[in-house]
C-alpha positions as CSV (number, residue, x, y, z in Angstrom):
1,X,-57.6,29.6,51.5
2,X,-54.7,29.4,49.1
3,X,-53.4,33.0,47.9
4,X,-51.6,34.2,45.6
5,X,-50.6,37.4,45.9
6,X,-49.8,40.2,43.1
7,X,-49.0,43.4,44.3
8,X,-45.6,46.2,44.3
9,X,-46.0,49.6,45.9
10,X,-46.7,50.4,50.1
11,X,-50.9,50.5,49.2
12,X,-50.4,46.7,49.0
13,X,-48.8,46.0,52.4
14,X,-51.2,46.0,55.0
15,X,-53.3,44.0,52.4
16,X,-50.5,41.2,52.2
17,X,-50.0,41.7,55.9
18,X,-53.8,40.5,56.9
19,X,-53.8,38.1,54.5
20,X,-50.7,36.4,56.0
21,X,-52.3,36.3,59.2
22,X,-55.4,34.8,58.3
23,X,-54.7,32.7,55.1
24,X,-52.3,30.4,53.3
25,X,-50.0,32.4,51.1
26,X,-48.7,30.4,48.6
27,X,-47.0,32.6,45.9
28,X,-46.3,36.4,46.4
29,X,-45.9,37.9,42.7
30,X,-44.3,41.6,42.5
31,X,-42.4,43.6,40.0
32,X,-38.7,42.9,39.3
33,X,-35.9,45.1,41.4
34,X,-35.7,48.3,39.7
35,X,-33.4,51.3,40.0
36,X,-33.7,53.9,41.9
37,X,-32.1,57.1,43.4
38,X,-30.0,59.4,42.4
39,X,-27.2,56.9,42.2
40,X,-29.9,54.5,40.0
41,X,-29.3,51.4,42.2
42,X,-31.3,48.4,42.5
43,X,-34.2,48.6,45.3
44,X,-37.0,46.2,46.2
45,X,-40.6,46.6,46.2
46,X,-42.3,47.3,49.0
47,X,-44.2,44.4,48.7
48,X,-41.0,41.9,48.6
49,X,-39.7,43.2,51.8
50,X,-43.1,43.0,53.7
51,X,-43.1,39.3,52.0
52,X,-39.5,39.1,53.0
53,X,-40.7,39.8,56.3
54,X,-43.0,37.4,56.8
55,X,-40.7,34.3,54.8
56,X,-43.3,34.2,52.3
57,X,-42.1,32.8,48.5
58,X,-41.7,35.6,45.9
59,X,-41.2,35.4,42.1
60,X,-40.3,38.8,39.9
61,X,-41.1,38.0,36.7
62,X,-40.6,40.7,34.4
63,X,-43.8,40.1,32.7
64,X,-46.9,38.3,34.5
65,X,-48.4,37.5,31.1
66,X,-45.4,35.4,30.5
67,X,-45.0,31.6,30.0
68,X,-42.8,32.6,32.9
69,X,-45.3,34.5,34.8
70,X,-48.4,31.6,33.9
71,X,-46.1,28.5,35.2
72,X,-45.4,30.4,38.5
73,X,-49.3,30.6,39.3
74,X,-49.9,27.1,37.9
75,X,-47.3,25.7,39.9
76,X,-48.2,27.7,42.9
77,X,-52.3,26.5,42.9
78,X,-53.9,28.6,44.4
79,X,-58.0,28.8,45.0
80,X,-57.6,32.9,44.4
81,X,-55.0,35.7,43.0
82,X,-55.7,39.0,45.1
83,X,-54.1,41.6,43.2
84,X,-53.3,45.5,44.8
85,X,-51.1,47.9,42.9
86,X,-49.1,45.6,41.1
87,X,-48.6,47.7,38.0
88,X,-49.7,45.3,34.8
89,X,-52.5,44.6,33.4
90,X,-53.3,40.6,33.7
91,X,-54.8,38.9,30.4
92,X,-57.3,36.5,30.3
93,X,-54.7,33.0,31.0
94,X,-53.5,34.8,34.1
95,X,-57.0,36.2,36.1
96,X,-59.1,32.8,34.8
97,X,-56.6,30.5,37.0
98,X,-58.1,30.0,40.5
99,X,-61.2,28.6,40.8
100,X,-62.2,31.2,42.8
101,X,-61.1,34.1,40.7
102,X,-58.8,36.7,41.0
103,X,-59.5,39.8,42.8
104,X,-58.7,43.4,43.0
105,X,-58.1,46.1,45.4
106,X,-58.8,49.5,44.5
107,X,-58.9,53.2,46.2
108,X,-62.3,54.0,44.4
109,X,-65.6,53.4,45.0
110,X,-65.9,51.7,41.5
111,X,-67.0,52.8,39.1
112,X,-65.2,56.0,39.5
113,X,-61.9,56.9,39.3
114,X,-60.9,53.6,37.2
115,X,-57.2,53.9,36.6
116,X,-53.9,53.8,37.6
117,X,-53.9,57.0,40.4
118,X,-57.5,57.2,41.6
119,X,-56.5,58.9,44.9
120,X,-55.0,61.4,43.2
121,X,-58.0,62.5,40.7
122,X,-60.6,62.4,43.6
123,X,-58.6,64.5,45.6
124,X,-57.5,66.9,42.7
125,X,-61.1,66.9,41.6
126,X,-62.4,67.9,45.4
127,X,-64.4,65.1,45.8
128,X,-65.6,64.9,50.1
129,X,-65.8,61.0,50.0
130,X,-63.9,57.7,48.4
131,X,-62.9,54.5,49.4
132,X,-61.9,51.0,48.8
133,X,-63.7,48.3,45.9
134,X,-62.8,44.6,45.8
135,X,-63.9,43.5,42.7
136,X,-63.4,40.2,40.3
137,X,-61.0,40.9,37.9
138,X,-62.1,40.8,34.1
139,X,-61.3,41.7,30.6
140,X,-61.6,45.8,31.1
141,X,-59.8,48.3,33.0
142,X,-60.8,48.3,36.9
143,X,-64.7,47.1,35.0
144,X,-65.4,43.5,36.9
145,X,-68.0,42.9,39.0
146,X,-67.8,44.2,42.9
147,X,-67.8,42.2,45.8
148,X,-67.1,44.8,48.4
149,X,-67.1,48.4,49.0
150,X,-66.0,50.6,52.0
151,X,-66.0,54.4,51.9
152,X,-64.6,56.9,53.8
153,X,-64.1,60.9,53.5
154,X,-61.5,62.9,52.4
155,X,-60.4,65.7,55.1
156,X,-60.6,69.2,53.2
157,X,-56.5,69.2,54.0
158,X,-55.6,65.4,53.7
159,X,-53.0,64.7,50.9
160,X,-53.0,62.4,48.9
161,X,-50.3,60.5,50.5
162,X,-52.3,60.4,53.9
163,X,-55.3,59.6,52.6
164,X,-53.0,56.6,51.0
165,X,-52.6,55.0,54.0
166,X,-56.4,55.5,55.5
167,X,-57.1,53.5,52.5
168,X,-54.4,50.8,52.3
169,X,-55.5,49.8,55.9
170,X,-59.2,50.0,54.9
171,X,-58.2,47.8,51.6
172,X,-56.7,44.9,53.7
173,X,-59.8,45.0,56.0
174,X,-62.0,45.1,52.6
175,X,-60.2,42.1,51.3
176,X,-60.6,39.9,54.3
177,X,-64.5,40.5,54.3
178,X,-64.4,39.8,50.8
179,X,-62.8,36.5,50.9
180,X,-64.6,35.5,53.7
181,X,-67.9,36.1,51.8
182,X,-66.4,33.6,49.2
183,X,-65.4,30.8,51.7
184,X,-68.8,31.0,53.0
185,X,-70.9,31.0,50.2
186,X,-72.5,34.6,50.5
187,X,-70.6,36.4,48.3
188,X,-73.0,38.5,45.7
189,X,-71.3,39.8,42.6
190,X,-73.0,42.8,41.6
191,X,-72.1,44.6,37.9
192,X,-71.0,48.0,37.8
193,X,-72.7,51.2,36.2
194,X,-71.0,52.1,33.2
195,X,-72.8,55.4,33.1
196,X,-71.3,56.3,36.5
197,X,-67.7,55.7,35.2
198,X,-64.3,58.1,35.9
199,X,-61.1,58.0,34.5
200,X,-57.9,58.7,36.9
201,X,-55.2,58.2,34.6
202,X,-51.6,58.3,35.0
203,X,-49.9,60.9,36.4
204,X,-46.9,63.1,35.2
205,X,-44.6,65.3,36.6
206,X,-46.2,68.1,34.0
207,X,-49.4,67.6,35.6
208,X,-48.3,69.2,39.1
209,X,-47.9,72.6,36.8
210,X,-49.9,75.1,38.8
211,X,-52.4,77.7,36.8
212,X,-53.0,80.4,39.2
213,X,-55.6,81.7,37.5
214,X,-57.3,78.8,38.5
215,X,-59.4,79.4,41.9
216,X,-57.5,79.1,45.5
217,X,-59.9,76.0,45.7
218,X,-58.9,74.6,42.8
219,X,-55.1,75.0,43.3
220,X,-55.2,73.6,47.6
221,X,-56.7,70.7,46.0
222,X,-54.0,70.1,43.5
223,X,-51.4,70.8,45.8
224,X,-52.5,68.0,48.5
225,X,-53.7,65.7,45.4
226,X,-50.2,65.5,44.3
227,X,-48.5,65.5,47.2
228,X,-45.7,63.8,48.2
229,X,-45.3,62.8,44.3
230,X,-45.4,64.0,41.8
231,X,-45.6,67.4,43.7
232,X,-47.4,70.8,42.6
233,X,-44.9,73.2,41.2
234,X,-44.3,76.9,39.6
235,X,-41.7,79.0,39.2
236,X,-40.3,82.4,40.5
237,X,-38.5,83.9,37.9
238,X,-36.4,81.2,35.8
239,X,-36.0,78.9,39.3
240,X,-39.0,76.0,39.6
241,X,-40.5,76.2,43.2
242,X,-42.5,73.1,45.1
243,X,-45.5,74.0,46.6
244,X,-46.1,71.0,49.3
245,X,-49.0,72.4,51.4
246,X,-51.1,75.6,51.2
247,X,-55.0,76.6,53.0
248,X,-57.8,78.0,51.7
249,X,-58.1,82.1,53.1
250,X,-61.5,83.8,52.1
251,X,-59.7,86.7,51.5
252,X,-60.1,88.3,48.5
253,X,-57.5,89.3,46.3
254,X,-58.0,93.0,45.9
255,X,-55.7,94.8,43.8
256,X,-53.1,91.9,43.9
257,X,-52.4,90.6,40.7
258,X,-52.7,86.9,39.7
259,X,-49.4,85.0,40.9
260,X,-48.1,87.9,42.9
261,X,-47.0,87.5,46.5
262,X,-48.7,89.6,49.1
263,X,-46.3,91.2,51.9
264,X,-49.4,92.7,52.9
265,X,-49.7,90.2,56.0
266,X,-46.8,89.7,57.5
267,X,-45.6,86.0,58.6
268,X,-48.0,84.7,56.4
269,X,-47.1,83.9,52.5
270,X,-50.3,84.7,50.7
271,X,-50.6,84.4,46.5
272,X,-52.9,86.1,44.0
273,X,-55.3,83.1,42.7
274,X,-58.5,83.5,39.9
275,X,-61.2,84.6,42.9
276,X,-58.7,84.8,46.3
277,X,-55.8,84.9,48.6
278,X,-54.5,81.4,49.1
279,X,-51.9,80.8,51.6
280,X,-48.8,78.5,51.1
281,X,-47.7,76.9,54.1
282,X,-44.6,74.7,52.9
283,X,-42.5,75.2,49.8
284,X,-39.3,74.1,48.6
285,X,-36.9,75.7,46.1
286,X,-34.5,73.7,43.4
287,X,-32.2,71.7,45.4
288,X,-33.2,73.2,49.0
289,X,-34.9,72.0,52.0
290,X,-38.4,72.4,52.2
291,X,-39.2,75.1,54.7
292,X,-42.4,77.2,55.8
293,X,-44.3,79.7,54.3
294,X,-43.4,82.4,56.7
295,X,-39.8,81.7,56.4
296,X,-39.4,81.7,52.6
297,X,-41.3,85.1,53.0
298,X,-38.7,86.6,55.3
299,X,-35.8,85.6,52.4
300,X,-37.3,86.6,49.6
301,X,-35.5,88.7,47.4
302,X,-36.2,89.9,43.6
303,X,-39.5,88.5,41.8
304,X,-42.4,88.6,44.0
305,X,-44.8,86.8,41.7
306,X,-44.9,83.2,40.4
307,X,-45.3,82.2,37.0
């Protein structure tokens, strides 16, 4: 089958990888070169240099709504667009192209978690199980009808950056079946349940704030949802702190107060949450290396509680 391909961040790459392997790539789309770093210099996708890899013919246009962006595809003909994390929404011109329609990857099992970070949310939220959707793009956010879905569960300690890459694997698997559903003629288009719907919006750097009044539950699952980025974070004293991994302890907290470190147990860096201990096993101040719970304990001077 003819592909073209729309996609920008490392989720897409195993996707564009199988598809390679197993189908005529005709037109790999991705988001221009932007800058990045702390000297703000030009970088590629991940997407271009897997399609760099494989010799495969990419186009950057800075909008895919575009004349640009429409004369690309229509020049390009292909029978379907797949499209995985390439960051814009595609209007009607663009995902009514192919013939056989364009289609999206996404790390939900539709209808929850529509959005742009739905790995994130389910983990944040403590959900046990997600997975991948293919579905026909329409007018609506992540709304078209699904072709495929695969699910998988979410380790109580996974982050969100390895479940990222259970599912980008999973997603190029999901994608294959899908299109070889298509090519065969079994392919059945099912409508999703609007009642069933999630949001998993953007995320911020202001989101990764940690409440520790919340419960020890609540706050492991933020910590691993937004890890690596945008990372969980509080503060000790005026200096912000990054909290990259922590465990649930069934402790409870006694007479400790909310935020406060415990040197109660020593070699292990255990916090003051709404209902228990919680233990932080990596954490990272401004402008430092990240380094272990137990050794961040052994420095620790002044303030003892984080705000």
């Amino acid at each position: 089958m003819r592909i073209a391909f729309l996609g920008t961040s490392a989720f897409a790459c195993p996707a564009l990888k199988a598809l390679a392997e197993a189908h005529a790539i005709v037109l790999v789309i991705t988001q221009p070169d932007r800058p990045a770093g702390r000297k703000r210099e030009l970088r590629p996708s991940a997407v271009k240099n897997s399609a760099l890899d494989f010799g495969l013919r990419i186009a950057q246009p800075e909008r895919i709504n575009s004349k640009e962006g429409i004369t690309l595809l229509r020049e390009a003909a292909p029978e379907a667009i797949v499209v995985a994390s390439y960051g814009q929404f595609l209007s009607t011109k663009v995902f009514s192209l192919p013939p056989l329609g364009t289609i999206n990857i996404h790390a939900s099992l539709l209808p929850r978690y529509r959005g742009a970070a739905p790995i994130n949310w389910a983990i944040i939220r403590g959900e046990t199980e997600t997975g991948v959707t293919t579905f026909f793009i329409e007018k609506g956010m992540d709304s078209g009808k699904i072709l495929v879905q695969r699910a998988c569960p979410i380790g109580p300690d996974e982050t969100a950056g390895e479940l990222h890459d259970r599912l980008a694997a999973l997603g190029a698997e999901a994608i294959l079946e899908t299109l070889r559903s298509i090519e065969e003629g079994t392919a059945r288009p099912r409508a999703q349940q609007e009642e069933e719907a999630t949001l998993a919006p953007k995320l911020s750097r202001a989101d990764g704030k940690i409440d520790w009044t919340r419960s020890a539950r609540d706050i492991h699952n933020l910590v691993r949802g937004l890890n690596p980025w945008p990372g969980a974070f509080t503060h000790l004293g005026a200096e912000a702190v990054k909290i990259h991994r922590t465990t649930i302890t069934g402790i409870g907290h006694g007479a400790i107060t909310i935020g406060t470190i415990t040197l109660q147990e020593s070699g292990r860096l255990l916090v003051g949450t709404g209902d228990e201990l919680i233990e932080i096993l990596e954490i990272q101040k401004e402008c430092r290396p990240c380094t272990s719970g137990k050794a961040f304990l052994n420095g620790l001077r002044g303030d003892t509680r984080f705000s």
